[in-house]
C-alpha positions in Angstrom: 38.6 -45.2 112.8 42.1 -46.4 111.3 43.0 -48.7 108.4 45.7 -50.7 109.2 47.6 -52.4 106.4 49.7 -55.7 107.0 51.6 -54.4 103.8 54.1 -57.2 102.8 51.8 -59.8 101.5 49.1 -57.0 100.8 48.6 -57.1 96.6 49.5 -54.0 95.2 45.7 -54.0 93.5 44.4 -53.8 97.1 47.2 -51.0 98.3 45.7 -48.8 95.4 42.1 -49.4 96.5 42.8 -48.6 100.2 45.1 -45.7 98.8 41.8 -43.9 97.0 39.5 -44.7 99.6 42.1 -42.6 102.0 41.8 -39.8 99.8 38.2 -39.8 99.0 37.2 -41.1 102.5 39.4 -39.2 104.4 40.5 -42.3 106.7 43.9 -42.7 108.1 45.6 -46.1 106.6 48.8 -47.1 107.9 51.0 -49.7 106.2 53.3 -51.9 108.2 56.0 -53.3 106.6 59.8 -54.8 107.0 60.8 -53.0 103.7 60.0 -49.6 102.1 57.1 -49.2 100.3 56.2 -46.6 98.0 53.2 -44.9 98.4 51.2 -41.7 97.1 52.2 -38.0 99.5 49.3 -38.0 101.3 48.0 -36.3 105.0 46.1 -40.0 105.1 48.6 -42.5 104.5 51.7 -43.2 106.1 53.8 -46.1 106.9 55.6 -48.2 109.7 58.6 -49.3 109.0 59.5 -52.6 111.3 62.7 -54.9 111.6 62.7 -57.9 109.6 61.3 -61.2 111.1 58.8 -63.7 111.6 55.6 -61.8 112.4 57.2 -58.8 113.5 54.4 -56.4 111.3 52.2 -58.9 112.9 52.6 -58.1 116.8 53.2 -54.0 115.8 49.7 -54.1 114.1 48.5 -56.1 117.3 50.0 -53.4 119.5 48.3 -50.7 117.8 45.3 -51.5 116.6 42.2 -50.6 119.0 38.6 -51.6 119.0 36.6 -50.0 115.9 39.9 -50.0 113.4 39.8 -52.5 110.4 42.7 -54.9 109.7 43.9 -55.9 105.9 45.3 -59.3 106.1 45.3 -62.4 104.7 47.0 -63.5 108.0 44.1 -65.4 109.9 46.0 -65.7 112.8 46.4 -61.4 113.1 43.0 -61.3 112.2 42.0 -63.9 114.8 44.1 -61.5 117.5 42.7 -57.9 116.3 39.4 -59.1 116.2 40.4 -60.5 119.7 40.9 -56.4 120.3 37.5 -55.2 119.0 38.4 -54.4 115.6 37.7 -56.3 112.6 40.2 -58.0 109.5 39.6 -57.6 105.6 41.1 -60.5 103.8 42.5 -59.0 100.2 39.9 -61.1 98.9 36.7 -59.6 100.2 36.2 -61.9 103.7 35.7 -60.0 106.7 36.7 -61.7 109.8 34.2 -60.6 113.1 33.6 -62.2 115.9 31.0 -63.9 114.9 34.0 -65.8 112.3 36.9 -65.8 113.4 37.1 -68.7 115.6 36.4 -71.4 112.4 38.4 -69.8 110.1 40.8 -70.0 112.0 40.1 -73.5 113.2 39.7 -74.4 109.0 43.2 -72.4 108.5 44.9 -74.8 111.3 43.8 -78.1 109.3 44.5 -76.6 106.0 47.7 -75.9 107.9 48.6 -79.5 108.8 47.2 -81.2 105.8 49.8 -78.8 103.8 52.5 -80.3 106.2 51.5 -83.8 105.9 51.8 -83.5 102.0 48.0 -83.7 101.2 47.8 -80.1 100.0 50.5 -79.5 97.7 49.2 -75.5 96.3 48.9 -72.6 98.2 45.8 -70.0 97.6 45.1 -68.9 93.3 45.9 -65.4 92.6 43.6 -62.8 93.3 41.1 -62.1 90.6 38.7 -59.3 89.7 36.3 -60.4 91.4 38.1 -60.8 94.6 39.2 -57.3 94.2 35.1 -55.9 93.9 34.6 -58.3 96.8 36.9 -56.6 98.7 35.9 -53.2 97.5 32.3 -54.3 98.6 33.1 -55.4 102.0 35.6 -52.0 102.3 33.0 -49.5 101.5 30.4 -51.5 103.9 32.6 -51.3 106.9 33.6 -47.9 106.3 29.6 -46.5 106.4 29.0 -48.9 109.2 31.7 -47.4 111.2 31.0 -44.0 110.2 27.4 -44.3 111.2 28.7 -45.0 114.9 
């Protein structure tokens, strides 16, 4: 069981969550990123470093992510491709992407997508709040005993 991070539009709130529950849970959690990131010296944390580029962190996650590993993105195209793979995605705010998902969020994301480019949507997504941050805590610590019970 793995924690993979897609770590360049991951909040920093979120990194600190997933960097406790490495310490306390013992669970590997890997960050991928196209720049350097600092994080705590730790035996359960480490980081990818990949070239710049569209979705570059993207297709290494996709490469190295197998079934029964957790995702954290709010990328619901990755999410739609690891859960694709047999493991599940964790937005930052606390909605977990399964099979049983997937497939209309990602079909919602797509016409969010075009009425953005057609000039009917003119904001992106709010800031995360607290209560996203405890939703996504919630939906963490769930996975984790799920996957620890298998």
């Amino acid at each position: 069981m793995r924690i993979w991070v897609d770590a360049d539009a991951c909040p920093g709130e979120i990194k600190n969550i997933l960097f406790r529950v490495a310490q306390r849970r013992q669970i590997q959690v890997s960050l991928v990123a196209n720049q350097s990131l600092h994080t705590p010296a730790s035996p359960w944390i480490d980081t990818i470093l990949v070239p710049g580029g569209m979705n570059v962190a993207d297709r290494r996650i996709v490469e190295l992510v197998t079934a029964g590993d957790l995702v954290i993105t709010a990328d619901i195209p990755l999410a739609a491709e690891v859960v694709g793979k047999g493991a599940q995605a964790l937005d930052p705010r606390g909605d977990l992407y399964t099979d049983a998902n997937v497939g209309e969020r990602l079909a919602m994301r797509n016409l969010v997508d075009q009425m953005r480019g057609a000039g009917q949507i003119m904001r992106g997504p709010s800031s995360i709040t607290p209560s996203n941050r405890q939703a996504f805590a919630n939906q963490l610590d769930r996975w984790i005993s799920r996957a620890a019970s298998r």
